[in-house]
PDB file of N, CA, C, O and CB in Angstrom:
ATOM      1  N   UNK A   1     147.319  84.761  53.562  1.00  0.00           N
ATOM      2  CA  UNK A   1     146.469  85.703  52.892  1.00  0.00           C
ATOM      3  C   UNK A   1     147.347  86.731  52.202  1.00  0.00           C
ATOM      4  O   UNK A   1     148.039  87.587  52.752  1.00  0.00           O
ATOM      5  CB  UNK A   1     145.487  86.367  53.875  1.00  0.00           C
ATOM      6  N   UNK A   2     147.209  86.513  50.972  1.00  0.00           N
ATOM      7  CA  UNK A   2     147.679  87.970  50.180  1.00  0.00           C
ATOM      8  C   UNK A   2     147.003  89.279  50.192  1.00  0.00           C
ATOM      9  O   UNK A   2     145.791  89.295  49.979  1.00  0.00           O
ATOM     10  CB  UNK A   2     147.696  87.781  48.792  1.00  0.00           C
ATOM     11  N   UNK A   3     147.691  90.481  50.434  1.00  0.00           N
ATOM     12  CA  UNK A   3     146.902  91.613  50.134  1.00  0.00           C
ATOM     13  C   UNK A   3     148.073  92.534  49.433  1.00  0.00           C
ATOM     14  O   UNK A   3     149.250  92.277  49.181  1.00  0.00           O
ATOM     15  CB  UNK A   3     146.123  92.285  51.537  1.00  0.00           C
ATOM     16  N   UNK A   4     147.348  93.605  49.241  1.00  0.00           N
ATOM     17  CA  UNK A   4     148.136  94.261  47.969  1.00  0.00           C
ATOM     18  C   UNK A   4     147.822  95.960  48.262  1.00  0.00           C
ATOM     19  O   UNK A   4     146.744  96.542  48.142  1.00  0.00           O
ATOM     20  CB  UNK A   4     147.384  93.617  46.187  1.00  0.00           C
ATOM     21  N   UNK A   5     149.025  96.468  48.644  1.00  0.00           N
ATOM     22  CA  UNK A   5     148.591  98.254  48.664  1.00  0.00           C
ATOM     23  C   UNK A   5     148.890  98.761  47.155  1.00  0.00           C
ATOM     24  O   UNK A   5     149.923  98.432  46.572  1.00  0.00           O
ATOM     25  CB  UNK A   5     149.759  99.374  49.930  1.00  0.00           C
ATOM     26  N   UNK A   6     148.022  99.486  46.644  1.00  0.00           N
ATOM     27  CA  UNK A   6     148.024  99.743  45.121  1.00  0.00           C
ATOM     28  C   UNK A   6     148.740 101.585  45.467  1.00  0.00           C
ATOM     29  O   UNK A   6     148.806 102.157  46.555  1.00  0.00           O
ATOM     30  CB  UNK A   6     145.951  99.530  44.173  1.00  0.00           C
ATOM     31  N   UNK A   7     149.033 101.929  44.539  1.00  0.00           N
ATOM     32  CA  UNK A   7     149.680 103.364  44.492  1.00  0.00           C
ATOM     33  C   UNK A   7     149.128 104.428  45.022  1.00  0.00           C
ATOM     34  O   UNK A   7     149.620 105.198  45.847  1.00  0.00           O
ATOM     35  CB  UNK A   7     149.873 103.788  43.315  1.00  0.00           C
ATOM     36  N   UNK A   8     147.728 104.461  44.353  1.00  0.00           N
ATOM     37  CA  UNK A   8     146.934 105.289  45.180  1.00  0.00           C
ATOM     38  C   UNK A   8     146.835 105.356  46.128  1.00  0.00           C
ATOM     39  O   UNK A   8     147.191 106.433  46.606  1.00  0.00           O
ATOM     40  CB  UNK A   8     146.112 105.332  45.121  1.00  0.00           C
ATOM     41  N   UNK A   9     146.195 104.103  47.267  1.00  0.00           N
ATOM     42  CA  UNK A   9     146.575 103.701  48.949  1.00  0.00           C
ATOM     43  C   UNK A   9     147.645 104.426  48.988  1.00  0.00           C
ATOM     44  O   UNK A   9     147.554 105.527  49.532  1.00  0.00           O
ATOM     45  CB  UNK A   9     146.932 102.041  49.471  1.00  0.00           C
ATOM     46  N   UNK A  10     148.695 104.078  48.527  1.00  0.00           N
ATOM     47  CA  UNK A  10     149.766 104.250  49.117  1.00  0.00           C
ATOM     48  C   UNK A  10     149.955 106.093  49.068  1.00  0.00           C
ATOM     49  O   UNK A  10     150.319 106.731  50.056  1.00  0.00           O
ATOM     50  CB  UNK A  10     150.912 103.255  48.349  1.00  0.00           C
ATOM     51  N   UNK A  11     149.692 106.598  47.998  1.00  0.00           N
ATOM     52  CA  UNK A  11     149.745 108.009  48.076  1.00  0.00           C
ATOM     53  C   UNK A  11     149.010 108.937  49.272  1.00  0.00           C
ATOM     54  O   UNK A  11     149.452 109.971  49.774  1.00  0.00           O
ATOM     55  CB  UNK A  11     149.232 108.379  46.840  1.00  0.00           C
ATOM     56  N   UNK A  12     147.444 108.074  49.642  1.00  0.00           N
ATOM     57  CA  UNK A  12     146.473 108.640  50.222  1.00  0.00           C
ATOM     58  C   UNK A  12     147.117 108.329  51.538  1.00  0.00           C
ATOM     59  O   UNK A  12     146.628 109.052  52.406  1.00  0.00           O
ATOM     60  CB  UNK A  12     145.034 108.167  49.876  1.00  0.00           C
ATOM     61  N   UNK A  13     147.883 107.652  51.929  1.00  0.00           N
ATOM     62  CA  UNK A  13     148.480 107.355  53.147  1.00  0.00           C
ATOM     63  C   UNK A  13     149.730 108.314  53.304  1.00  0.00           C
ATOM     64  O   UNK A  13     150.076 108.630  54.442  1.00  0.00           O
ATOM     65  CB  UNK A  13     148.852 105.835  53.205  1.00  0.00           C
ATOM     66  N   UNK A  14     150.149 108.603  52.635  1.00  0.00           N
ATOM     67  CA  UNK A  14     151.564 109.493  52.636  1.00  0.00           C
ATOM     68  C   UNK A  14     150.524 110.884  52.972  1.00  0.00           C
ATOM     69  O   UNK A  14     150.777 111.536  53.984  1.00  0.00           O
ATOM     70  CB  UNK A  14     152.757 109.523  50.767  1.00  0.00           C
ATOM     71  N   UNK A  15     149.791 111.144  52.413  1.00  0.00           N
ATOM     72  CA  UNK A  15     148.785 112.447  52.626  1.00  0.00           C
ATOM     73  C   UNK A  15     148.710 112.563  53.681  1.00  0.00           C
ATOM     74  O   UNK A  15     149.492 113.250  54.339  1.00  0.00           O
ATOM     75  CB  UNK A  15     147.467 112.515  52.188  1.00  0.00           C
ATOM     76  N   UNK A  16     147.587 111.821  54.224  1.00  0.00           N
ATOM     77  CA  UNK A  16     146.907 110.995  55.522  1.00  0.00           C
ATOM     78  C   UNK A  16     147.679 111.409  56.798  1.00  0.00           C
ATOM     79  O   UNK A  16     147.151 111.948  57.771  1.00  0.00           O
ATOM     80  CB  UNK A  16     147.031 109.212  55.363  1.00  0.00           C
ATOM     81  N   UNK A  17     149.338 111.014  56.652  1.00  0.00           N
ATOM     82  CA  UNK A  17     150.039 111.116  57.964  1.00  0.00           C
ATOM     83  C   UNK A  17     151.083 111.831  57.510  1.00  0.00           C
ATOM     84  O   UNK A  17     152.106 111.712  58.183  1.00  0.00           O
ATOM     85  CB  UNK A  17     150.447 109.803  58.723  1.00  0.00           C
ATOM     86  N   UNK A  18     151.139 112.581  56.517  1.00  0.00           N
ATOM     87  CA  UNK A  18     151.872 113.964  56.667  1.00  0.00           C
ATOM     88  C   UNK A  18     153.068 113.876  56.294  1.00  0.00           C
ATOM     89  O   UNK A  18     153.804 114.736  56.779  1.00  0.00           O
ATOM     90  CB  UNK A  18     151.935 114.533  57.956  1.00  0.00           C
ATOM     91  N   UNK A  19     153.654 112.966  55.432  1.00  0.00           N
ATOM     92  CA  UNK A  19     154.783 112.540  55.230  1.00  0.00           C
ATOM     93  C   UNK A  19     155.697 113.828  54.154  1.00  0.00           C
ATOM     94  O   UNK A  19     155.225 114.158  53.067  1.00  0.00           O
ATOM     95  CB  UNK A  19     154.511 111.002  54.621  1.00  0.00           C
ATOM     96  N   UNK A  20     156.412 114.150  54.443  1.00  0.00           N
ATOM     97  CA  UNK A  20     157.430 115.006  53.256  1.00  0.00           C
ATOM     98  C   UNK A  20     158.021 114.400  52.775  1.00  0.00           C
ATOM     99  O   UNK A  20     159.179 114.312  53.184  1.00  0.00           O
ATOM    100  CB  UNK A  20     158.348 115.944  53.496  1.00  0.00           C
ATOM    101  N   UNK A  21     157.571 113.551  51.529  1.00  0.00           N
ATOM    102  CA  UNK A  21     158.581 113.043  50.694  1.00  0.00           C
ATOM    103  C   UNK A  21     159.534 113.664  50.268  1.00  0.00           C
ATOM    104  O   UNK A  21     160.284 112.821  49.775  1.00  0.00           O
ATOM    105  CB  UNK A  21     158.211 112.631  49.801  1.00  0.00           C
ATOM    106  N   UNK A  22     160.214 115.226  50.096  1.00  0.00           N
ATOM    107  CA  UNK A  22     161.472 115.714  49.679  1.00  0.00           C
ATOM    108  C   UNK A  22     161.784 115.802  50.800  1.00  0.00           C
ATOM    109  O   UNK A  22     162.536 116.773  50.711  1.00  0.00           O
ATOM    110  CB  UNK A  22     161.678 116.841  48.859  1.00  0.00           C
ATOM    111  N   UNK A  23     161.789 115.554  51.740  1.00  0.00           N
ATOM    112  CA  UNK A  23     163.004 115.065  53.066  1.00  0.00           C
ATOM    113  C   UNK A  23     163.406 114.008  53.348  1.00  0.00           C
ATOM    114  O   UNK A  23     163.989 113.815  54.415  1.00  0.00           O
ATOM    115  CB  UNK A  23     162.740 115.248  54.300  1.00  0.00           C
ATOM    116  N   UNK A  24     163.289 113.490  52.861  1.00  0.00           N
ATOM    117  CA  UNK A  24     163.441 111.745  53.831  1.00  0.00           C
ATOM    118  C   UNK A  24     164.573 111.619  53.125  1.00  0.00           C
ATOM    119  O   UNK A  24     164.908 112.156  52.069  1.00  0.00           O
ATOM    120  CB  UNK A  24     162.125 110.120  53.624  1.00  0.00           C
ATOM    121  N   UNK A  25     165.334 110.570  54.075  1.00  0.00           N
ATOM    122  CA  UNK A  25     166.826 110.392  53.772  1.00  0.00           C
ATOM    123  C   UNK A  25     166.834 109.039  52.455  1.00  0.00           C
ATOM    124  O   UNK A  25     165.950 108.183  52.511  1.00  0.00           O
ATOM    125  CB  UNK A  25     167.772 109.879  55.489  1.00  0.00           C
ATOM    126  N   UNK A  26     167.703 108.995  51.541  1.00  0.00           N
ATOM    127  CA  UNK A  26     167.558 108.385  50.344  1.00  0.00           C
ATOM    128  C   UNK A  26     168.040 107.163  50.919  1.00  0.00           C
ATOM    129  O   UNK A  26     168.953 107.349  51.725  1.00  0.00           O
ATOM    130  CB  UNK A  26     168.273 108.987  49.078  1.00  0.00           C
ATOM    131  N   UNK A  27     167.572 105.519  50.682  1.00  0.00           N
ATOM    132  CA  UNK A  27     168.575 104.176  50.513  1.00  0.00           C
ATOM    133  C   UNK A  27     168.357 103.385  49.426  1.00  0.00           C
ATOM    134  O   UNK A  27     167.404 103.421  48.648  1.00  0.00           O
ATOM    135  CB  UNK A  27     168.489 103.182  51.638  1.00  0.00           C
ATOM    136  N   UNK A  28     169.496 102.529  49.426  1.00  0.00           N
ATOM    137  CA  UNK A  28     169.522 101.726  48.637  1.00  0.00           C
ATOM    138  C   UNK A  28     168.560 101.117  48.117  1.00  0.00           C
ATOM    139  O   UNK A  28     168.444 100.115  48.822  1.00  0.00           O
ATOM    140  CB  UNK A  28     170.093 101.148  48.928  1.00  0.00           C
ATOM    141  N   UNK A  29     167.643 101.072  47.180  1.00  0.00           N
ATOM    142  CA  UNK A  29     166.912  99.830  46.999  1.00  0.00           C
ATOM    143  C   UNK A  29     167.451  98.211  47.374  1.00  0.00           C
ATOM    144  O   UNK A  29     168.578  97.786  47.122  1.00  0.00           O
ATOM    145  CB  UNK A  29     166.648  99.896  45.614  1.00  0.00           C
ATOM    146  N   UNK A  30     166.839  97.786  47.740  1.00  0.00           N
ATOM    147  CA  UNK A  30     166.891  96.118  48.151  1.00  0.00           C
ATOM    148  C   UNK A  30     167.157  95.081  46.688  1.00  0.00           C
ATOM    149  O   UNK A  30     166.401  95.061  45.717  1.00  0.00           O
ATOM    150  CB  UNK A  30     165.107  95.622  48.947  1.00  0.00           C
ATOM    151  N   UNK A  31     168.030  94.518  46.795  1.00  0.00           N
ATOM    152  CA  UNK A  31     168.956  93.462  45.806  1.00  0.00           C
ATOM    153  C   UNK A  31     167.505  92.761  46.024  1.00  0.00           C
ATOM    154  O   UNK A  31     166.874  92.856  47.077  1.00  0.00           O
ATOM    155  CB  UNK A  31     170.805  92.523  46.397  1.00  0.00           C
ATOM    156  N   UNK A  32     166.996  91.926  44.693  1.00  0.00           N
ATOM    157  CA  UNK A  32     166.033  90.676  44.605  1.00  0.00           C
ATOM    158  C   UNK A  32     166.882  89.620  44.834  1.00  0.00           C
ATOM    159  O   UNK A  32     166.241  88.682  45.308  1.00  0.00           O
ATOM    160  CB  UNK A  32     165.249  90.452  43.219  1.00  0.00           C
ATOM    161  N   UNK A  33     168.022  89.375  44.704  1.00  0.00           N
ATOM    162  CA  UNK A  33     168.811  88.563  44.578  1.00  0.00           C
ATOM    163  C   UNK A  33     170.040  88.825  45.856  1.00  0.00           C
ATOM    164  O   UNK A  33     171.138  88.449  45.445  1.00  0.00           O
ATOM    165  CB  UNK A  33     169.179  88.636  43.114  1.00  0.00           C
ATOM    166  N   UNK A  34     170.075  89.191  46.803  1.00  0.00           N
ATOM    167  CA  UNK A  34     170.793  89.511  47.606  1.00  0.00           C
ATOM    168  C   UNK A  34     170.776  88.705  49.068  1.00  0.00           C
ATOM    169  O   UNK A  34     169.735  88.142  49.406  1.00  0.00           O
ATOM    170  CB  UNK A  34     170.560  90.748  47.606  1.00  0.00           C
ATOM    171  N   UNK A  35     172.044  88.661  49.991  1.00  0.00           N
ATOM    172  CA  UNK A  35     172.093  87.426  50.579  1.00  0.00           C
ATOM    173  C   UNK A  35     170.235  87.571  51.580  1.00  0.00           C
ATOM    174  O   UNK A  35     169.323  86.744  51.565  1.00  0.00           O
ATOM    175  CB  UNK A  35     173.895  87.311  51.704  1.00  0.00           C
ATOM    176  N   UNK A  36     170.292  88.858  52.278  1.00  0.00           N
ATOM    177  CA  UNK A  36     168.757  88.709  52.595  1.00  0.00           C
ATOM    178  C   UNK A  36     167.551  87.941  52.353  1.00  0.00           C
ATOM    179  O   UNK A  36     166.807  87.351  53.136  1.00  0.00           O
ATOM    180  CB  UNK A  36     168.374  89.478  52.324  1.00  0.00           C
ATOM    181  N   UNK A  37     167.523  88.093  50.992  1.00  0.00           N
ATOM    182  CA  UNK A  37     166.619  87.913  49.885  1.00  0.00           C
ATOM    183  C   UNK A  37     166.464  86.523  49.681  1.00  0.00           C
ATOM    184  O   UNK A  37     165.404  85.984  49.364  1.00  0.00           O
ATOM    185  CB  UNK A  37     167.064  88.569  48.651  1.00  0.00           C
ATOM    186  N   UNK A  38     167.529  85.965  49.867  1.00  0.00           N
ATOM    187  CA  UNK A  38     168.279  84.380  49.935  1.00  0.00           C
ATOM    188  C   UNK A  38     167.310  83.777  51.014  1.00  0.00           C
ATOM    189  O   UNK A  38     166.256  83.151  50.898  1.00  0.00           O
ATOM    190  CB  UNK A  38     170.202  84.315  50.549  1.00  0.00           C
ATOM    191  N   UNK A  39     167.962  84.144  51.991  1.00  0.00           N
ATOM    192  CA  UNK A  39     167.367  83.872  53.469  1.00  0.00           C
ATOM    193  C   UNK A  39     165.460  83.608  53.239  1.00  0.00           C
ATOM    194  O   UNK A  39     164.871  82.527  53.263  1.00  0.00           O
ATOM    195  CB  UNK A  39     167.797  85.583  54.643  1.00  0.00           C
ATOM    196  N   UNK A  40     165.048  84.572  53.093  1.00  0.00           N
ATOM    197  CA  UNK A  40     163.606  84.449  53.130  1.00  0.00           C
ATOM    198  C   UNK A  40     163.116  84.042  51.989  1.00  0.00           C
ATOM    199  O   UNK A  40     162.980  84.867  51.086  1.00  0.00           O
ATOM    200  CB  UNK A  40     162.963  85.569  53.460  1.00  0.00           C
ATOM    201  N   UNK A  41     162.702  82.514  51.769  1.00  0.00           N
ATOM    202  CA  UNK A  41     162.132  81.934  50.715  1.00  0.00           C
ATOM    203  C   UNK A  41     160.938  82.250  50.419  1.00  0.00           C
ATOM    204  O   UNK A  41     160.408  81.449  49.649  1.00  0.00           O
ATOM    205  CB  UNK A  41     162.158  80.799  50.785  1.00  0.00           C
ATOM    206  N   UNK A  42     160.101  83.402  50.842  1.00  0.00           N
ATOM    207  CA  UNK A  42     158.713  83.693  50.885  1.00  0.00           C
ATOM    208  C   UNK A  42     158.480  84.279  49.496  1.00  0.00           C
ATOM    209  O   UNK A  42     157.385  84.311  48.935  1.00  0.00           O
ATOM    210  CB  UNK A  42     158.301  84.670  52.093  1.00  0.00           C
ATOM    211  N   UNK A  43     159.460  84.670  49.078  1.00  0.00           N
ATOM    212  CA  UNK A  43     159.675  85.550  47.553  1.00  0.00           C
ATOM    213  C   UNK A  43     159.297  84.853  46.607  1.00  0.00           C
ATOM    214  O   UNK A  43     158.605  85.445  45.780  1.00  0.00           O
ATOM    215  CB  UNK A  43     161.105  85.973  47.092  1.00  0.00           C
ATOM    216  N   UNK A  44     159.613  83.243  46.335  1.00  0.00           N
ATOM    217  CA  UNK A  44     159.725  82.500  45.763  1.00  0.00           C
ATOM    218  C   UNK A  44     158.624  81.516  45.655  1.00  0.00           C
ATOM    219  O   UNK A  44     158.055  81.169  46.689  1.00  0.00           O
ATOM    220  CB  UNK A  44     160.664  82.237  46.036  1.00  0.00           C
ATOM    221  N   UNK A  45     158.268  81.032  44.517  1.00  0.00           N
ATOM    222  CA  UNK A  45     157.255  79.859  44.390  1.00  0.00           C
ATOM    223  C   UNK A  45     157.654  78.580  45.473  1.00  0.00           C
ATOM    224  O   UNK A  45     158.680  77.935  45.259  1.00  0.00           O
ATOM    225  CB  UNK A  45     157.299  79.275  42.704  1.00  0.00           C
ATOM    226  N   UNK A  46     157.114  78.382  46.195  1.00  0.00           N
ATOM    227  CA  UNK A  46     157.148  77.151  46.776  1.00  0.00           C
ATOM    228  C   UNK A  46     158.069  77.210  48.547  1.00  0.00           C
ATOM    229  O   UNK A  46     158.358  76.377  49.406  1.00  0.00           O
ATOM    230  CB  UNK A  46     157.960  76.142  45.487  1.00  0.00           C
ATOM    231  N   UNK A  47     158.234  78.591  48.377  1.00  0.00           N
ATOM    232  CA  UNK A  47     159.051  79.452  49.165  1.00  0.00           C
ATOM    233  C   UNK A  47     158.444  78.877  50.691  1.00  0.00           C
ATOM    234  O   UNK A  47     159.273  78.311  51.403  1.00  0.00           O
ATOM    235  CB  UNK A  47     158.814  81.256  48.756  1.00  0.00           C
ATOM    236  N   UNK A  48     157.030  79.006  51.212  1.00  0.00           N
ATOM    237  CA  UNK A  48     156.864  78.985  52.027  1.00  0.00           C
ATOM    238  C   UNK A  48     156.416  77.402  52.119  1.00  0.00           C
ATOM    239  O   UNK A  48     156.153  77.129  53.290  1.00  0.00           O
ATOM    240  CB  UNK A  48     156.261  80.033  52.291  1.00  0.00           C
ATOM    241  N   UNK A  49     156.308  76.666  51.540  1.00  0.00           N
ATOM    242  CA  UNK A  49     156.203  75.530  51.650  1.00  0.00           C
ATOM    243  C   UNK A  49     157.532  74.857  51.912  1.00  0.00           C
ATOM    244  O   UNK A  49     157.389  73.834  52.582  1.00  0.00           O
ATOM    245  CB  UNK A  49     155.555  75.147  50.650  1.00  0.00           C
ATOM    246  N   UNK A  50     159.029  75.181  51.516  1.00  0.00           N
ATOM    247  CA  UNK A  50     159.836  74.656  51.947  1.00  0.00           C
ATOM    248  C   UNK A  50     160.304  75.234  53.081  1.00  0.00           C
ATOM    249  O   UNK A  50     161.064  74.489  53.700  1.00  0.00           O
ATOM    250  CB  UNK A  50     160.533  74.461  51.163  1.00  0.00           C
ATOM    251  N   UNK A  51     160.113  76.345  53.596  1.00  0.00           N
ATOM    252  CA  UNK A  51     160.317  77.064  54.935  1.00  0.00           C
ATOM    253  C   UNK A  51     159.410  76.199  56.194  1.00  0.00           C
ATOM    254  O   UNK A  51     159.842  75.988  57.328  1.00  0.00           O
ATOM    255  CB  UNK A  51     159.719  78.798  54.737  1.00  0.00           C
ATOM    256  N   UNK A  52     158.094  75.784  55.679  1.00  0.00           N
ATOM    257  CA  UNK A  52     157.650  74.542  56.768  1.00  0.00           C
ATOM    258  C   UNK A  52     158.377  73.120  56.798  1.00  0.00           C
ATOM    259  O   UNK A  52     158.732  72.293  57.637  1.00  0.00           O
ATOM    260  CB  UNK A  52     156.124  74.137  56.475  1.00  0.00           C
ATOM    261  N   UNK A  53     158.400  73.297  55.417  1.00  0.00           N
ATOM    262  CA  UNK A  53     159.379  71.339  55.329  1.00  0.00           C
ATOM    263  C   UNK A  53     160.882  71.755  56.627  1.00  0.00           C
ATOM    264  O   UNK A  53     161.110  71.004  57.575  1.00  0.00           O
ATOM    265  CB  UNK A  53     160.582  70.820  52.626  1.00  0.00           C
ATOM    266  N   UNK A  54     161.796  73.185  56.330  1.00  0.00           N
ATOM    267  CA  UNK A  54     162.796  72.779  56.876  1.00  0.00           C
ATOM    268  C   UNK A  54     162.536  72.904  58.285  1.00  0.00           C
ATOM    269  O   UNK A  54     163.155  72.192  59.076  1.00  0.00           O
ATOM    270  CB  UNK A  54     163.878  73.386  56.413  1.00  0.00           C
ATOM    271  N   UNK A  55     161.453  73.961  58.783  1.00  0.00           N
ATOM    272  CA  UNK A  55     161.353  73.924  60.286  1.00  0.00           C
ATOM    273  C   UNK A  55     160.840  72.933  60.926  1.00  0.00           C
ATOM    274  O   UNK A  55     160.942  72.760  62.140  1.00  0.00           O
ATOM    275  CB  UNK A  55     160.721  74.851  60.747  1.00  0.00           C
ATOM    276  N   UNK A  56     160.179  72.131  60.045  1.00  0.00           N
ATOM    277  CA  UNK A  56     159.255  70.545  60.780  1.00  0.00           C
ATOM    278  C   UNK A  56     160.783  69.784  61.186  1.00  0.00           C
ATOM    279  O   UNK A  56     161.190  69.366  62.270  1.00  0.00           O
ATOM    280  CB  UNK A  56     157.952  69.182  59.156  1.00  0.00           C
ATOM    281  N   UNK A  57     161.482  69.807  59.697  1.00  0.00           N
ATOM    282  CA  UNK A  57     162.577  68.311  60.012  1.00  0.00           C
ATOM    283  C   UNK A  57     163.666  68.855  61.264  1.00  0.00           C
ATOM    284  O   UNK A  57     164.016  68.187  62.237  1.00  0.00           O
ATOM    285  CB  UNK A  57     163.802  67.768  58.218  1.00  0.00           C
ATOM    286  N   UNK A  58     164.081  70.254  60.935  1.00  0.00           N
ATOM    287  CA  UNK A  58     165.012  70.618  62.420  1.00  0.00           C
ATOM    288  C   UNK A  58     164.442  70.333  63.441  1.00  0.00           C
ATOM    289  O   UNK A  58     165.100  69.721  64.282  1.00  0.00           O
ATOM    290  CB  UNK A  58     165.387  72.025  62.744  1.00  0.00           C
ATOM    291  N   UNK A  59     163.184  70.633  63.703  1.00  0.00           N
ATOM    292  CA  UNK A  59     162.342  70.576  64.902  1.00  0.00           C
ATOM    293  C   UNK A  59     162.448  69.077  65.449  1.00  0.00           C
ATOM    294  O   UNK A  59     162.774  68.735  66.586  1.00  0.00           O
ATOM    295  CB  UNK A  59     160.777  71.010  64.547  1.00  0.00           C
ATOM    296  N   UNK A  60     161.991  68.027  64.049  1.00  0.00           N
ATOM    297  CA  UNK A  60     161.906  67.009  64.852  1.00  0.00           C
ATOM    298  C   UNK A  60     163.575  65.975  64.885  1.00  0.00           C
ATOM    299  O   UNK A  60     163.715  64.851  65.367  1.00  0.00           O
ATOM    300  CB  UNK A  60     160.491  66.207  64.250  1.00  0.00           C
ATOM    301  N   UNK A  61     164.557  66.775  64.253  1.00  0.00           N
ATOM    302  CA  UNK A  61     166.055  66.049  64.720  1.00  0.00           C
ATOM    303  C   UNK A  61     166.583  66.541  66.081  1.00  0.00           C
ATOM    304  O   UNK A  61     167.582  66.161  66.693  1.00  0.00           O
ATOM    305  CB  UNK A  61     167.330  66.416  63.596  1.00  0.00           C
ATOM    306  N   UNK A  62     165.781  67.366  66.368  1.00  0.00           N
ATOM    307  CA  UNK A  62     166.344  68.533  67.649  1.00  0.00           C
ATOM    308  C   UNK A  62     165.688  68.133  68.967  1.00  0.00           C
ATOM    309  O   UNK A  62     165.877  68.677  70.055  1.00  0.00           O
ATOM    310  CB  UNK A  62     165.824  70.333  67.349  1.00  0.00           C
ATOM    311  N   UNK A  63     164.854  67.053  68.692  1.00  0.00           N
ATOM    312  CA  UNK A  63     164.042  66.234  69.600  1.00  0.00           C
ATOM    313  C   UNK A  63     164.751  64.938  69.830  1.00  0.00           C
ATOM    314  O   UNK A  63     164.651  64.427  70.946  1.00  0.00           O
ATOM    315  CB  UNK A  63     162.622  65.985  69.040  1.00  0.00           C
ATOM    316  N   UNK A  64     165.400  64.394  68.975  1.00  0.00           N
ATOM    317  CA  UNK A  64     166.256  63.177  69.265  1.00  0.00           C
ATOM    318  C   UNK A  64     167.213  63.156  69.323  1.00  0.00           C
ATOM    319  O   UNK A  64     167.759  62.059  69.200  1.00  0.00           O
ATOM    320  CB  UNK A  64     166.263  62.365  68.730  1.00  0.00           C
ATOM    321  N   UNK A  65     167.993  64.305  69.540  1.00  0.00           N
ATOM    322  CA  UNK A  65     169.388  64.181  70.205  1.00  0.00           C
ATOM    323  C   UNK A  65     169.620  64.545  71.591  1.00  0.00           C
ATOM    324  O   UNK A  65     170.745  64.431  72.079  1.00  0.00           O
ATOM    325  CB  UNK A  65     170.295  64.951  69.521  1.00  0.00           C
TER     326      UNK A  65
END
């Protein structure tokens, strides 16, 4: 299931629980392309469909040895 927090949500929630956005400590934005990013094929078209293909076939070579 996809869902989607839109800006507003997201503002009314920063309200909501009191958040000070001029305090919070600054980071990096996240690489799209970074080894992380790599790792989790969910990003990607077809992403989670090959994340079942590879856990089925490990699963079932990991049974016959």
């Amino acid at each position: 299931m996809d869902s989607v927090l839109t800006v507003r949500e997201l503002a009314r929630l920063i309200r909501l629980y009191g958040i000070d956005t001029s305090n919070i400590e600054h980071e990096p934005a996240d690489e799209p392309m970074s080894e992380e990013a790599r790792r989790n094929n969910a990003e990607v078209s077809g992403g989670i469909a090959e994340g079942v293909i590879r856990t089925y076939y490990y699963q079932k070579n990991e049974e016959r040895t």
